[in-house]
N, C-alpha and C positions, 0 to 999 in steps of 0.2 A: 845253472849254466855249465857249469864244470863234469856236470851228471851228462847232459846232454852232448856236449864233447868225445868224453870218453863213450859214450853208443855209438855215437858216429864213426870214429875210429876204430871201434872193433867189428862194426858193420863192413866198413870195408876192408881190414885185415881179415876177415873172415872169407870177401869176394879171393883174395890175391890167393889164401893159401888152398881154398880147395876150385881155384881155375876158373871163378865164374863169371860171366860177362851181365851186362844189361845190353840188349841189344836190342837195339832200334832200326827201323825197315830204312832203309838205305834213302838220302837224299832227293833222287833221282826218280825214287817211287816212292815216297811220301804225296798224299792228295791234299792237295787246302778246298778244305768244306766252305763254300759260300751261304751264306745266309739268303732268304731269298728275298729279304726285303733292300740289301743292296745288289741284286741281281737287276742289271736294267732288261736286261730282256724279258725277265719274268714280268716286270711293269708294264713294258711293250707292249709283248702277250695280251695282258688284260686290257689297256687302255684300246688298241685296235679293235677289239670288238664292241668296248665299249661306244664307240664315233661310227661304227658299223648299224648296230642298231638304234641307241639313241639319237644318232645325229640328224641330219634331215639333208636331203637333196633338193637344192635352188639353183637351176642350171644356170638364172639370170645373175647369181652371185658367188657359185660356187661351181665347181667343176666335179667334187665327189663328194659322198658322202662330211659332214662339216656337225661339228658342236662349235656353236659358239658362245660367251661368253665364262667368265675365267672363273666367276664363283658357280655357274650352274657344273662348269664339268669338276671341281674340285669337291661338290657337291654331290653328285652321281656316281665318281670315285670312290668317295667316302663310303657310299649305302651298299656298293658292290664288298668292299672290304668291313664292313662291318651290316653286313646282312640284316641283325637283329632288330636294329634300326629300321632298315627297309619296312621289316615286319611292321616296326613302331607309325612308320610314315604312312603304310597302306589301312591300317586301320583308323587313322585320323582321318584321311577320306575316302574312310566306309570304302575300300576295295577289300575286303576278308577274304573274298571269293578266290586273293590272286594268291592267298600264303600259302593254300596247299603248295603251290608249286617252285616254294623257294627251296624246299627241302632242307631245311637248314640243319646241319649236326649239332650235339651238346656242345662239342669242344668248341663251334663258330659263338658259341653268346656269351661265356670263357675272356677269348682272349682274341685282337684280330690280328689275322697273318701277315700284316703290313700296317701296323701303329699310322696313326698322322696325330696332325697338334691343333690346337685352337688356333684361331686366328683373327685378323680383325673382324670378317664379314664372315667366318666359317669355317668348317675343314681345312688344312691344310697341309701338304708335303711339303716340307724346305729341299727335296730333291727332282723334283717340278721338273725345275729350268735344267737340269743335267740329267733328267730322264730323257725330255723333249727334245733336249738338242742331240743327244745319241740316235732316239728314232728319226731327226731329220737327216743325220750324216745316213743313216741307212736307208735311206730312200724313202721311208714309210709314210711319211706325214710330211703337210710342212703347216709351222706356226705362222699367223699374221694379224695384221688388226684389219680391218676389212668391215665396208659394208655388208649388214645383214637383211637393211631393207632399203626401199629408201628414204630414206634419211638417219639412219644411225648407224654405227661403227660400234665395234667389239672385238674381244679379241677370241680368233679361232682356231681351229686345229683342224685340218682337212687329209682325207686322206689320200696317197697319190695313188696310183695306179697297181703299183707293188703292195700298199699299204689294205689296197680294198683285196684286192688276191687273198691275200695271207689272212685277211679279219674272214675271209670267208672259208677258209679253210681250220679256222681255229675255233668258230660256228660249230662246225660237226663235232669238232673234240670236244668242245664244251657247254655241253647242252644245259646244263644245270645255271652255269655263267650266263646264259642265253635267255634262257626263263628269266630268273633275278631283272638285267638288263630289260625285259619285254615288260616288266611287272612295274620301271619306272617310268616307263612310259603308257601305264596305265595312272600312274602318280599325274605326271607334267605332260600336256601335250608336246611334240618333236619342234614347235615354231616357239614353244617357253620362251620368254628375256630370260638374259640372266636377274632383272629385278625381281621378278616373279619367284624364284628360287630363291632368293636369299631372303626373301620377304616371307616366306616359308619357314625357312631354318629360324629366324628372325622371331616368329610369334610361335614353334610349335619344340623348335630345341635350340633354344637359346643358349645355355648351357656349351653350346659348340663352339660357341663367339670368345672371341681372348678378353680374359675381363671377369667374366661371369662363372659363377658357382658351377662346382661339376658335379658331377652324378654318380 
């Protein structure tokens, strides 16, 4: 300890007698790097296109594009952000024909760019509800529970007007996000329940569910 002491102090008697500074980029221009998996926009981003293609238009229930039920979108979430999966899901019903076009990189089967957790029925974010409610103060979406036929309720995500603009311009950016997305709905048809998805996850990666053995 006493060794280590004396280094330290002739480290810095060393800075004083020959002038020398550590100097750090001033305050005022220092940048703080965001991760992007607490970037809500970056969420935004993805999830708008995701309710863009996946979702389905019912004029008699819905005014825009609309995913409804809360385990299928935390569900299709998921396979967007962890791709490999995707892969896994489209070979379980025999679609192979669609993998050419997820193009997946090494680094995506690695590690995913936005972790989520098990849960009771599935996938999940615990930043969900403060992703959702950011894209609703920005006009984008708005959440509700709402009929989806008639006779049953669920809960939805629809997009507004500003919400369908912007997924259609983020479309062009991201054609690759676009395929993926097109490729789940070669999985699940666009009128899926959420029952039907999670009865899915349920018998084919169970492992997803809070509870059960991981992989």
């Amino acid at each position: 300890m006493m060794e280590e002491r004396n280094s330290l102090k002739e480290f810095f008697n060393y800075l004083r007698h020959h002038d020398l500074k550590m100097e750090t980029v001033p305050l005022k221009e220092q940048k703080d790097y965001q991760h992007p998996d607490d970037d809500f926009d970056f969420h935004a981003y993805r999830i708008l296109l995701l309710i863009l293609i996946c979702g389905i238009l019912k004029p008699t229930f819905f005014d825009n594009f609309t995913i409804y039920g809360r385990g299928k979108f935390s569900f299709y979430d998921f396979l967007i952000r962890y791709p490999f999966y995707l892969e896994k899901a489209l070979k379980i019903k025999n679609k192979e024909t669609k993998i050419k076009d997820l193009e997946i990189k090494p680094y995506e089967t690695e590690e995913a760019f936005s972790p989520m957790i098990r849960f009771l029925r599935g996938p999940w974010d615990h930043k969900y509800p403060d992703i959702l409610n950011y894209m609703v103060s920005k006009n984008l979406i708005s959440v509700h529970y709402s009929m989806f036929n008639k006779n049953k309720k669920a809960f939805c995500i629809t997009l507004t007007n500003l919400g369908f603009e912007t997924a259609q311009k983020i479309q062009k950016e991201e054609p690759i996000w676009a395929k993926r997305m097109e490729a789940i709905n070669a999985l699940f048809r666009k009128d899926a329940q959420n029952n039907t998805v999670e009865l899915f996850v349920r018998e084919h990666f169970s492992t997803l569910i809070l509870g059960n053995a991981g992989e």
